[in-house]
C-alpha positions as CSV (number, residue, x, y, z in Angstrom):
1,X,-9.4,-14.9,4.1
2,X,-6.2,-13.2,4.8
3,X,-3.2,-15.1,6.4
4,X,-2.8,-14.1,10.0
5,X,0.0,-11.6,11.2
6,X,0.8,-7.9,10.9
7,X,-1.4,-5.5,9.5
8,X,-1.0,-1.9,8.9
9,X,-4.0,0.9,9.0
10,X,-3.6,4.2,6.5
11,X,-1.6,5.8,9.1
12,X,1.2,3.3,9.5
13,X,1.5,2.3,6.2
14,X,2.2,6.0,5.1
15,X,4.8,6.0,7.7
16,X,6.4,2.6,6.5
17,X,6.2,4.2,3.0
18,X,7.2,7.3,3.8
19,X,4.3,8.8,2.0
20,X,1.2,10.9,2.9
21,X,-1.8,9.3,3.7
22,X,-3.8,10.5,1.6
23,X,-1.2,9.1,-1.1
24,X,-1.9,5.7,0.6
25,X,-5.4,5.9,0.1
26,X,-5.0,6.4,-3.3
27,X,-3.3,3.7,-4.0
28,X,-6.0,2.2,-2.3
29,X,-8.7,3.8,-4.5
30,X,-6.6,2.8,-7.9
31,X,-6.0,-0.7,-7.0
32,X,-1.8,0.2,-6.5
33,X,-2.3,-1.3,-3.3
34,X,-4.5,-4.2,-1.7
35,X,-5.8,-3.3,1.4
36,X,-9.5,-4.9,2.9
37,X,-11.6,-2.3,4.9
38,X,-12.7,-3.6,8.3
39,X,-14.7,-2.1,10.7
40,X,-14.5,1.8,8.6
41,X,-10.8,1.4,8.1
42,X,-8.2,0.0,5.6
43,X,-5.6,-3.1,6.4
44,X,-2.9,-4.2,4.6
45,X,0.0,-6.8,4.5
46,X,3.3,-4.7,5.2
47,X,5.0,-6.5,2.0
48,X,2.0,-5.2,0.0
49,X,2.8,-1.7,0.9
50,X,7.1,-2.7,0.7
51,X,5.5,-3.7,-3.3
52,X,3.1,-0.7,-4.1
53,X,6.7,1.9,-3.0
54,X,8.7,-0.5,-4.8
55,X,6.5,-0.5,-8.1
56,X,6.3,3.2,-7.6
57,X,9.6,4.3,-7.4
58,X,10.5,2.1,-10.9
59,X,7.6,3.9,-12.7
60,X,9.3,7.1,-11.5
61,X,12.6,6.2,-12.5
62,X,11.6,5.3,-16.0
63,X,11.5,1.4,-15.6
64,X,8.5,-0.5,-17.2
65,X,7.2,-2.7,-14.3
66,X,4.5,-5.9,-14.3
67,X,1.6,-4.7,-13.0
């Protein structure tokens, strides 16, 4: 059971990420990012999508993250 609050579909996550959606989805897909699919789309925590950009951009910068 997830804690109650904000949750964000594909769309708005891309747009809190500043990524494609599709780029979302992937994440998704790869286990990047947690997200729970309810009713035929996917929801996730804001500060899991702040995380998956944050691990992301310190792979691209050369930085050896925890995964």
């Amino acid at each position: 059971m997830w804690p109650k609050g904000e949750y964000l579909n594909v769309r708005e996550a891309a747009q809190r990420a500043r990524r494609d959606p599709e780029t979302i989805r992937r994440w998704i897909w790869k286990g990047k990012l947690h997200a729970v699919k309810v009713g035929g789309q996917y929801l996730m925590a804001p500060s899991a999508v702040d995380d998956a950009v944050y691990f992301q951009e310190q792979r691209a910068a050369g930085i050896k993250v925890g995964e």
